[in-house]
C-alpha positions in Angstrom: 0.0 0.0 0.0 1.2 3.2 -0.7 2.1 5.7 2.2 -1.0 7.7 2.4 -1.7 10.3 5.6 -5.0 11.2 4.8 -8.8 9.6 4.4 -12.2 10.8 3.4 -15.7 8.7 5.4 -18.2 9.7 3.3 -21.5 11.2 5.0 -24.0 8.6 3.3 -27.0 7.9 6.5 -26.7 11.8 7.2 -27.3 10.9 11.1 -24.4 10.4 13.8 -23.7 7.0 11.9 -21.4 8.7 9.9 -19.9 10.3 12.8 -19.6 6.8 14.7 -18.0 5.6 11.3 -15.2 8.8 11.1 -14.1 8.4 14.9 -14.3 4.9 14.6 -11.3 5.0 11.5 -9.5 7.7 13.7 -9.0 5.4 16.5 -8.1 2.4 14.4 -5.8 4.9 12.3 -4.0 5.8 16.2 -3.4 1.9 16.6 -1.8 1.7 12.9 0.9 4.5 14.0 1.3 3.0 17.4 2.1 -0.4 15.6 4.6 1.6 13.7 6.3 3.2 16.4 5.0 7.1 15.8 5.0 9.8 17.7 3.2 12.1 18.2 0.4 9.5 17.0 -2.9 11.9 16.2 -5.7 12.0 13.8 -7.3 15.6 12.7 -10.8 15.8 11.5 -12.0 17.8 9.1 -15.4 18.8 8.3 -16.2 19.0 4.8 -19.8 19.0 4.0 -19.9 15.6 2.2 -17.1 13.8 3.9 -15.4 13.7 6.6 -11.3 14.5 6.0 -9.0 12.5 8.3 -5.3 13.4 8.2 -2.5 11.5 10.3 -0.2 12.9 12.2 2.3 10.4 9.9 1.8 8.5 7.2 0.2 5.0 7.2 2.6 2.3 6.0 1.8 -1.3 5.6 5.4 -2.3 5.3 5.8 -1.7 9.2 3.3 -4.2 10.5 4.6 -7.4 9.1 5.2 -10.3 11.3 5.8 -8.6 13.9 1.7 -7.5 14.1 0.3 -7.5 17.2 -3.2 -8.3 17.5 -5.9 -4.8 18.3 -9.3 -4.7 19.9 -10.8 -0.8 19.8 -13.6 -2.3 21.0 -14.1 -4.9 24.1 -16.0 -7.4 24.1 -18.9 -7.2 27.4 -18.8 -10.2 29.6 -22.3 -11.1 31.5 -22.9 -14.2 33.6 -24.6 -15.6 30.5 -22.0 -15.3 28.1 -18.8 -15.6 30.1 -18.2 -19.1 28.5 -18.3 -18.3 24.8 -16.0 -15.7 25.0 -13.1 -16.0 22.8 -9.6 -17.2 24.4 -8.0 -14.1 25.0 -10.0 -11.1 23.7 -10.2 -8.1 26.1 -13.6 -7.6 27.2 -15.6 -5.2 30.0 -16.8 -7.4 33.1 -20.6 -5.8 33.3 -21.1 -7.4 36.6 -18.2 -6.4 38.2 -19.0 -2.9 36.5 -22.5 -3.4 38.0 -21.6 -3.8 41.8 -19.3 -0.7 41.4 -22.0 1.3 40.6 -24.0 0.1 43.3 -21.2 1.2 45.4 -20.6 4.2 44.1 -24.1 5.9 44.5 -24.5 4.1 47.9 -21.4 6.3 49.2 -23.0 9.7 47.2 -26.4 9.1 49.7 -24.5 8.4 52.0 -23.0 12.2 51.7 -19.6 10.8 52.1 -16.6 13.0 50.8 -16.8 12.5 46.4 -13.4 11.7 46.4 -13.6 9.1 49.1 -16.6 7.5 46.4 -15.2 4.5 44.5 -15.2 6.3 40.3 -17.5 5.0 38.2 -16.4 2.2 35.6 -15.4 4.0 32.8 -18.1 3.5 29.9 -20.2 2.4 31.9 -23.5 4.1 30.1 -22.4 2.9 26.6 -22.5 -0.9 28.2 -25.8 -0.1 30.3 -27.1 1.2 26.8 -26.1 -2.3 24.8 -27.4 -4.6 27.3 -28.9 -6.7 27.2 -31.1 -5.7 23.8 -27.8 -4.6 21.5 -25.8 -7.4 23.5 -25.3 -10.3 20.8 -24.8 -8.2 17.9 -22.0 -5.3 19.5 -20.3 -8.7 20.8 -20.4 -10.8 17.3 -18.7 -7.7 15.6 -16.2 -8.1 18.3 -15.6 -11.6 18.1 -15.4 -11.2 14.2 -12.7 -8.7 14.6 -10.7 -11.0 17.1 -10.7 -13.9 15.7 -9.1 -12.4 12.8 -6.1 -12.6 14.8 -3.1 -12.1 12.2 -5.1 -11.7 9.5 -6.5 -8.3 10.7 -4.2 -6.3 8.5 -5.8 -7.7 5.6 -8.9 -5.8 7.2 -7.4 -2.9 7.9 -5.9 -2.6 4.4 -9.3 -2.8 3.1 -10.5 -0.6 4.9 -7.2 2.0 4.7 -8.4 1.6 0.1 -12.0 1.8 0.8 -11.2 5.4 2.3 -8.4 6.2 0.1 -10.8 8.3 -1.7 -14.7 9.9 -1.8 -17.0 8.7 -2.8 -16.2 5.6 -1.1 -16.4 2.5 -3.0 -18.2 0.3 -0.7 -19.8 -2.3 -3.2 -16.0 -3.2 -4.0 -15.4 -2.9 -0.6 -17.9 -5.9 0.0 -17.2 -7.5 -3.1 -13.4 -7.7 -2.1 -14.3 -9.3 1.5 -16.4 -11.8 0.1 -13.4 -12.9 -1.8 -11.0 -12.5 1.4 -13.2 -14.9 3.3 -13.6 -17.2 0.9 -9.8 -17.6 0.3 -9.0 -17.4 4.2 -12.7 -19.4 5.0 -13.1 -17.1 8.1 -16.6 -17.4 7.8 -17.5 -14.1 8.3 -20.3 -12.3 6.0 -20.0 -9.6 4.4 -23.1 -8.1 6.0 -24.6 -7.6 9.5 -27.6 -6.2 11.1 -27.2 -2.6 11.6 -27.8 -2.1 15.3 -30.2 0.9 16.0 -27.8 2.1 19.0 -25.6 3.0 16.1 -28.0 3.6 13.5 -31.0 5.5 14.8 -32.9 6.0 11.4 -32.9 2.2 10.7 -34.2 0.2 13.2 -36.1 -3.1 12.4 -39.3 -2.8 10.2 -40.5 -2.5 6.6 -37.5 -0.9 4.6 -38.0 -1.8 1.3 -36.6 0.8 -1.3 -38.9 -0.6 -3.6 -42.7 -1.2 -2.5 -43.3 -4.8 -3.9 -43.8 -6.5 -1.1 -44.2 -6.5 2.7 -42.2 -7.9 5.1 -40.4 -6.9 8.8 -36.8 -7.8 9.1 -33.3 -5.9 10.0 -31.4 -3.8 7.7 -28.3 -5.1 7.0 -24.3 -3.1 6.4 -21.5 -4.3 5.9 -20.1 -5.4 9.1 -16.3 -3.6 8.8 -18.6 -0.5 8.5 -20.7 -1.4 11.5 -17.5 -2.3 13.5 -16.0 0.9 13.0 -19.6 2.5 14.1 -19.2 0.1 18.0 -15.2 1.6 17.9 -16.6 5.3 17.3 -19.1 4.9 20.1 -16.6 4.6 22.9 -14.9 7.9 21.1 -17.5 9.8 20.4 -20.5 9.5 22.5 -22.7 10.0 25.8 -25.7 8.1 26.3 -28.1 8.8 29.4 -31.4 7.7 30.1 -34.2 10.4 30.8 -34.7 11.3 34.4 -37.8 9.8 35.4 -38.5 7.1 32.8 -36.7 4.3 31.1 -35.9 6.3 27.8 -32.7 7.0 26.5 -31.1 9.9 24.6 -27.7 10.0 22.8 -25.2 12.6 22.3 -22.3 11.9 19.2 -19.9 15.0 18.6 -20.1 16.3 15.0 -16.4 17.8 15.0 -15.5 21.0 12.5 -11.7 20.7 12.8 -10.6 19.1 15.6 -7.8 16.2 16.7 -8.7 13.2 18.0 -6.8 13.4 21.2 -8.3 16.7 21.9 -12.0 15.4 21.5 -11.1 12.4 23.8 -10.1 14.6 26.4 -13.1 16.8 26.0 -15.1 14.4 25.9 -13.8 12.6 29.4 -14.4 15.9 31.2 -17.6 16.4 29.6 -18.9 13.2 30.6 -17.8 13.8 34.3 -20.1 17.0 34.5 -23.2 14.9 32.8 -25.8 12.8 34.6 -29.8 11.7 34.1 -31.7 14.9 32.9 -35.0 16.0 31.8 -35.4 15.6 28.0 -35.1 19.4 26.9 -32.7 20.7 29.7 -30.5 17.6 29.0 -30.2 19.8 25.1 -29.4 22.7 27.0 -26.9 21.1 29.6 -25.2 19.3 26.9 -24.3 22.4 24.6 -23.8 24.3 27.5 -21.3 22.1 29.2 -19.7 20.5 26.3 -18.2 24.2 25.4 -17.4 24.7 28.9 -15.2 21.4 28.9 -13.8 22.6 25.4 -12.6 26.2 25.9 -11.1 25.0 29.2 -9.1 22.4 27.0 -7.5 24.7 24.8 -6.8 27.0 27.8 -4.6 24.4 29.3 -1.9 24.3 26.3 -0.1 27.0 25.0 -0.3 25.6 20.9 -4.1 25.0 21.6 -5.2 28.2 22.4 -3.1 29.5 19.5 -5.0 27.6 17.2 -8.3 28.1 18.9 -7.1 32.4 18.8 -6.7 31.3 15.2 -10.1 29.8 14.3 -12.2 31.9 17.3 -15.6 31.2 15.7 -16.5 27.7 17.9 -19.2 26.6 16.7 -18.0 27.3 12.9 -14.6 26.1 12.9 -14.1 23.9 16.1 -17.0 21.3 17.2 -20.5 22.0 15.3 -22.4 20.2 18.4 -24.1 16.9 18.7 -26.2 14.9 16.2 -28.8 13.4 19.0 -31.1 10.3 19.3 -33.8 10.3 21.4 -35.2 6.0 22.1 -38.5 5.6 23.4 -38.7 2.8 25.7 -41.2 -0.1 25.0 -40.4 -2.7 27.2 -38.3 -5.6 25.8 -37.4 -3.1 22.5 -36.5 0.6 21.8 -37.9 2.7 19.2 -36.1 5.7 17.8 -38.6 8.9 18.3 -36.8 11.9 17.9 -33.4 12.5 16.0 -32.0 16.3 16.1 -28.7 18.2 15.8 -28.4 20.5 18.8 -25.4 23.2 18.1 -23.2 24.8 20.7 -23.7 28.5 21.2 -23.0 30.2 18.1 -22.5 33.6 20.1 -19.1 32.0 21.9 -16.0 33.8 20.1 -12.9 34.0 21.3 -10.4 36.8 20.0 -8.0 36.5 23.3 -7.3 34.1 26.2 -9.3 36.9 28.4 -12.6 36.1 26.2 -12.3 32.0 27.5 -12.4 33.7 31.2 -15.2 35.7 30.5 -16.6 32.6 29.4 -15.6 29.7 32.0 -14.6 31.6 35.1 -16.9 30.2 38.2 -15.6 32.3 40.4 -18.5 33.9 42.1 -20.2 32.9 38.6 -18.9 35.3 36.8 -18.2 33.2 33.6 -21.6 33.6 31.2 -21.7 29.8 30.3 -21.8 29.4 33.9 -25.1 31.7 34.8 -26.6 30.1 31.4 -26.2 26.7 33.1 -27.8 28.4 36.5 -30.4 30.0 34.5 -31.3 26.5 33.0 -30.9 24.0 35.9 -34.2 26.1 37.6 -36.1 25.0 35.8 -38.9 22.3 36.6 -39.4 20.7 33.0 -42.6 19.0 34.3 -44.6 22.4 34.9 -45.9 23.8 31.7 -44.6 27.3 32.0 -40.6 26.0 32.7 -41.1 23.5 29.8 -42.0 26.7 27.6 -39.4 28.7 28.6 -36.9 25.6 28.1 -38.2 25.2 24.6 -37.3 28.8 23.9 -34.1 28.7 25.4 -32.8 25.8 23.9 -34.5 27.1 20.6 -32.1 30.1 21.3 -28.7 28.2 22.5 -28.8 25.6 19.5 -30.0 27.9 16.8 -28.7 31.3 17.5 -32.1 32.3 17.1 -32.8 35.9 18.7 -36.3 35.6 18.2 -36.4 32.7 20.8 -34.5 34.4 23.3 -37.0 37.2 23.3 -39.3 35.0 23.9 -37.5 33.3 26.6 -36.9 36.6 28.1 -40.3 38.2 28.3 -41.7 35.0 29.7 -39.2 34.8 32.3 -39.7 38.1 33.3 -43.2 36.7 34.5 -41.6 33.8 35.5 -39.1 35.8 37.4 -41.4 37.8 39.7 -44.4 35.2 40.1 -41.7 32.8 41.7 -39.9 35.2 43.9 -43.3 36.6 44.8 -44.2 33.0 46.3 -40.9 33.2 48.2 -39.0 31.0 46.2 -35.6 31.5 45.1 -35.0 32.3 41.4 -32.0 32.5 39.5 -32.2 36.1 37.3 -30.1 36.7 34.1 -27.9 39.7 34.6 -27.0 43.0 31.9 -23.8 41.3 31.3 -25.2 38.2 30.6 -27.5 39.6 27.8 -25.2 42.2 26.8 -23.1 39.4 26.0 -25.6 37.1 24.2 -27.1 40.7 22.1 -23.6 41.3 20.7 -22.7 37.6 19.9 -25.7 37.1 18.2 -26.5 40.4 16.7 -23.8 43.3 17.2 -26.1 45.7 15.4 -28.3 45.8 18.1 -25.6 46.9 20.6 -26.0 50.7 19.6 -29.3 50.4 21.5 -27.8 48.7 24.9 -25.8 51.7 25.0 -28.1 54.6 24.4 -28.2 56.6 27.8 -32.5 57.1 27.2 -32.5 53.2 26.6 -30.5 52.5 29.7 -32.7 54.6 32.0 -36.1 53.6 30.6 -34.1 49.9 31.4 -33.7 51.2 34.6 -37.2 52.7 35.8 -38.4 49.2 34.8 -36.1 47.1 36.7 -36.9 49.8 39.5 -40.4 49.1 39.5 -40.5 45.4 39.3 -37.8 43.3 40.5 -35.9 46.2 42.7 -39.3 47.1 43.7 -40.2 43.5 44.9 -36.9 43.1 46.6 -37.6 45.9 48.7 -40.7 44.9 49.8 -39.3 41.7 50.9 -36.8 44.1 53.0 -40.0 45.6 54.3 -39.8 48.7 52.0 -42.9 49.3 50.5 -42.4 52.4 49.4 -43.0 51.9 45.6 -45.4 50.1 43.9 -44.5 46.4 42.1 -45.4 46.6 38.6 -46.9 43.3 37.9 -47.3 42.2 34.2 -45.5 45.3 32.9 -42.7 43.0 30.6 -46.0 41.3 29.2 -47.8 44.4 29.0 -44.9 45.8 27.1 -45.0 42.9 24.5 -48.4 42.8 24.0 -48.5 46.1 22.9 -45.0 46.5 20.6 -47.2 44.8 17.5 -47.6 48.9 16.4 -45.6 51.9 17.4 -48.4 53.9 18.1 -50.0 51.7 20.9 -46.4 50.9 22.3 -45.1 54.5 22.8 -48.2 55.3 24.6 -48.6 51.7 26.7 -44.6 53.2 27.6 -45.6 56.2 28.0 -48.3 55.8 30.8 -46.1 53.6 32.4 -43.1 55.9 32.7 -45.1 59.0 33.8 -47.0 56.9 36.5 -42.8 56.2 37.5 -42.0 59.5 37.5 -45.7 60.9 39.4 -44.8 58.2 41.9 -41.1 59.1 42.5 -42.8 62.9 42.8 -44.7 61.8 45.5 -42.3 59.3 47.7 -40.2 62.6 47.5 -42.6 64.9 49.1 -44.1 62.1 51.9 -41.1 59.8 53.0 -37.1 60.2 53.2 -34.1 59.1 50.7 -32.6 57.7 48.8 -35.2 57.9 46.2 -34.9 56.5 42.5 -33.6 58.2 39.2 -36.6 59.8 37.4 -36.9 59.6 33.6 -36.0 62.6 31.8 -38.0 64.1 28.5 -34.0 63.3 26.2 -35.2 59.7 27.2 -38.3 59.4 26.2 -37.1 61.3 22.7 -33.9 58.5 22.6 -36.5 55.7 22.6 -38.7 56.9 20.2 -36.2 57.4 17.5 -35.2 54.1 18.6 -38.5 52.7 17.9 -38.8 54.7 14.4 -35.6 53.0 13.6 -35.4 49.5 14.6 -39.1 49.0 15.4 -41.6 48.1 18.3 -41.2 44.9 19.2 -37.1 45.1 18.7 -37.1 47.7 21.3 -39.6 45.9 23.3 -38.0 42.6 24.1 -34.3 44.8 24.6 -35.9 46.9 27.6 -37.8 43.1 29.0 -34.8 41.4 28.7 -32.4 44.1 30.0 -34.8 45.5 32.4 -35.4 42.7 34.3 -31.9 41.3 34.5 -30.3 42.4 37.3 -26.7 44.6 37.5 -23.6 42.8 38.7 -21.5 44.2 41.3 -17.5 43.1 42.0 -18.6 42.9 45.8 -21.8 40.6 45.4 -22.1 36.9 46.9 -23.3 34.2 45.5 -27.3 33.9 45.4 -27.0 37.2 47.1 -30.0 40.0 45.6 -28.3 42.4 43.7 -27.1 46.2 45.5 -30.0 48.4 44.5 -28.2 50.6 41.4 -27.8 54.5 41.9 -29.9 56.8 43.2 -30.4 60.6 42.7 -32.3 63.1 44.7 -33.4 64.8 41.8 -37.3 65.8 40.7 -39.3 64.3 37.7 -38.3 65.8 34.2 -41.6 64.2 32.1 
């Protein structure tokens, strides 16, 4: 074979198959160097539309392995009670009941509040095992055995596979062809095809899948098995697999890399599994996107030539890790049933144009870091009440699609939410003006003009003052002012037309100011900022320029989010902001 260093794996299922197949090649193309003695030994994907690109870190050369081959297994085989005895002499495989019972003792020591570190670790893979057995049991282990028991032999395998990706499109009826001829000159008595496992393949589980409708009958699809191998390899690479809090369902997570090395993603991917347990079905979306950036920008942090190249590409979701292709597998008892497949995107609005940007991003300290109050924001939420599961929808609507519209909807519902849950003297988590400063510039910079407009920032400002400022004084025992509740809906209700906005602002701001006149005359300082008649003027050239309902969600979302301060605690209420003694200007 000639020395090659780079492969293409076709995208042909356009679901995370293709991804399973691509980090599936990349590990076996990591053993193929270490057999030859390379280092550094990497693999670096590349994204490009059709294909995926794989380039080695050296080239691949066949004249290395030789006698001296020493037999590979990317993927173990899973020993149960039942199976133990027709396990292969030899083969490497992952003891599920021993992997059981340390499970069992690891949550035993978490309710029993012990220290974590004290906890025996979880086995490592353990949800990718708990996900094949028992129902994808046989099949993961036949591919297994097949690829064992080809013993010396396997670089025959491997060279097929090394010329079946040699170039796009890939060739895979002469792929199979040249197997079939392989196994009848070896007699291996493996075929060519196999079932294709719906763990791996979530569009093709068992059923009527005829191309042609001449006939009706229920069976498995079949693939040809190197293919489906590769697909069990790239699951332990590439993938997270949880079931649903609260039911028996299962959804899977496979990272659909831009341009990224295969030693990077797997330590990415370790410390992104760490951070994920069983969620709800929407905020698990959210958590994953969320958290999976989290783990990545702290990554490239760690190593000086990583964060050069990350300074390099600063667009994320573009030019790093596009997010995860998802499954979602309805539980029916003694069989699964794919319901839902998706692609949920990491945040768009994450750029990084210096090492400072990844702090702004990831610091915790104090929760300073804006991925970290979007993960606060999110984990609130109760997704079996209607009005969380709404405001979940929208916000996952907003952190996969980089869809503005869906934050402002998030945003003027929470503002409801917001003051209805405080009001029942529970604790809720508020966004803050950095936060959506932040998310207004990332997603559209254009609007940023508006943020800083002093009449924008004040109106902001009377109507934080007179809803959750206002609230939180009463809680103190200050009931000075008046809690405005409804205004953010109010607001939105009425920003359809100009006309009918201006003036539903308009009453609201001189009922501010007549009540600020009044506090002033009948009770002592501090008193709030009044709105001045340059304000007013501000926001209506505002609204004359970007419209209503732009304007609208801008003063919801920012006027309900409260203002950091450098000396504020944790889950502490925000300092009320600056006060003036001055009189009404409107």
């Amino acid at each position: 074979m000639e020395h090659r260093n780079y492969f293409c794996v076709d995208k042909s299922s356009r679901t995370f198959a293709d991804n399973l197949v691509a980090f599936g090649f990349a590990r076996l193309l990591r053993e193929l160097l270490a057999q030859q003695g390379d280092e550094p030994n990497d693999v670096v994907f590349q994204d490009c539309g059709a294909y995926f690109r794989l380039t080695t870190s050296h080239p691949v050369d066949s004249r290395f392995w030789g006698a001296a081959w020493t037999r590979i297994c990317p993927a173990r085989a899973i020993r149960t009670i039942k199976n133990a005895a027709t396990l292969p002499a030899g083969i490497p495989y992952q003891d599920y009941e021993a992997d059981k019972e340390q499970v069992s003792l690891h949550y035993a020591a978490r309710q029993s509040k012990i220290d974590r570190d004290d906890a025996p670790p979880l086995p490592p893979h353990w949800d990718v095992s708990r996900a094949i057995n028992p129902a994808a049991l046989p099949g993961y282990n036949n591919l297994v055995f097949d690829w064992w028991n080809l013993g010396e032999h396997q670089p025959l395998a491997i060279g097929l596979l090394l010329s079946l990706f040699s170039a796009t499109p890939n060739a895979l009826a002469d792929a199979v062809d040249t197997w079939k001829q392989l196994d009848g000159q070896y007699g291996w008595g493996i075929s060519a095809e196999t079932t294709r496992l719906q763990l791996y393949n979530p569009d093709q589980g068992k059923g009527q899948n005829k191309v042609k409708s001449d006939g009706l009958s229920i069976g498995n699809v079949k693939g040809f098995w190197l293919i489906e191998w590769l697909k069990a390899v790239g699951f332990y690479e590439a993938a997270i697999t949880r079931q649903v809090r609260g039911t028996k369902d299962r959804k899977t997570f496979i990272v659909s890399p831009r341009e990224l090395s295969h030693s990077v993603s797997q330590a990415v991917m370790a410390d992104f599994a760490s951070t994920m347990s069983s969620e709800t079905s929407i905020k698990f979306d959210v958590l994953a996107a969320i958290r999976y950036t989290d783990a990545l920008l702290r990554h490239f942090q760690q190593d000086a030539s990583h964060l050069a190249r990350l300074l390099e590409l600063r667009d994320v979701q573009k030019r790093v890790v596009a997010g995860f292709d998802t499954a979602f597998y309805k539980d029916l008892g003694n069989a699964v049933a794919t319901l839902n497949i998706s692609f949920i995107a990491l945040p768009r609005w994450v750029r990084i144009e210096s090492r400072d940007d990844i702090a702004l991003y990831t610091d915790k300290t104090e929760n300073r870091g804006l991925l970290r109050q979007l993960e606060l924001l999110t984990r609130q939420f109760d997704e079996s009440h209607s009005d969380a599961f709404a405001l979940l929808h929208d916000l996952r609507d907003f952190v996969s699609g980089d869809d503005l519209a869906a934050f402002f909807r998030f945003s003027t519902g929470f503002s409801g939410y917001y003051v209805s849950t405080r009001e029942r003297g529970q604790y809720a988590y508020p966004m803050t003006t950095e936060f959506v400063e932040r998310l207004i510039m990332g997603t559209n910079p254009s609007l940023t003009r508006i943020l800083k407009t002093e009449g924008f920032q004040n109106i902001a400002y009377a109507i934080r003052q007179s809803t959750v400022t206002a609230q939180f004084r009463k809680q103190q025992g200050d009931r000075r002012y008046d809690i405005r509740y409804g205004l953010g809906q109010e607001l939105a209700r009425k920003a359809i037309y100009s006309d009918r906005f201006i003036a539903a602002l308009s009453d609201f701001l001189h009922k501010y100011n007549a009540e600020n006149a009044q506090v002033m005359e009948t009770r002592p300082g501090p008193y709030r900022r009044s709105v001045k008649t340059t304000d007013i003027e501000e926001i209506v050239q505002l609204i004359d320029e970007y419209g209503p309902e732009t304007i609208a969600n801008l003063l919801i979302a920012y006027g309900y989010a409260r203002v950091p301060r450098d000396d504020e605690e944790p889950g502490e209420e925000a300092p009320q902001e600056e006060i003036s003694d001055g009189t009404a200007d409107l």
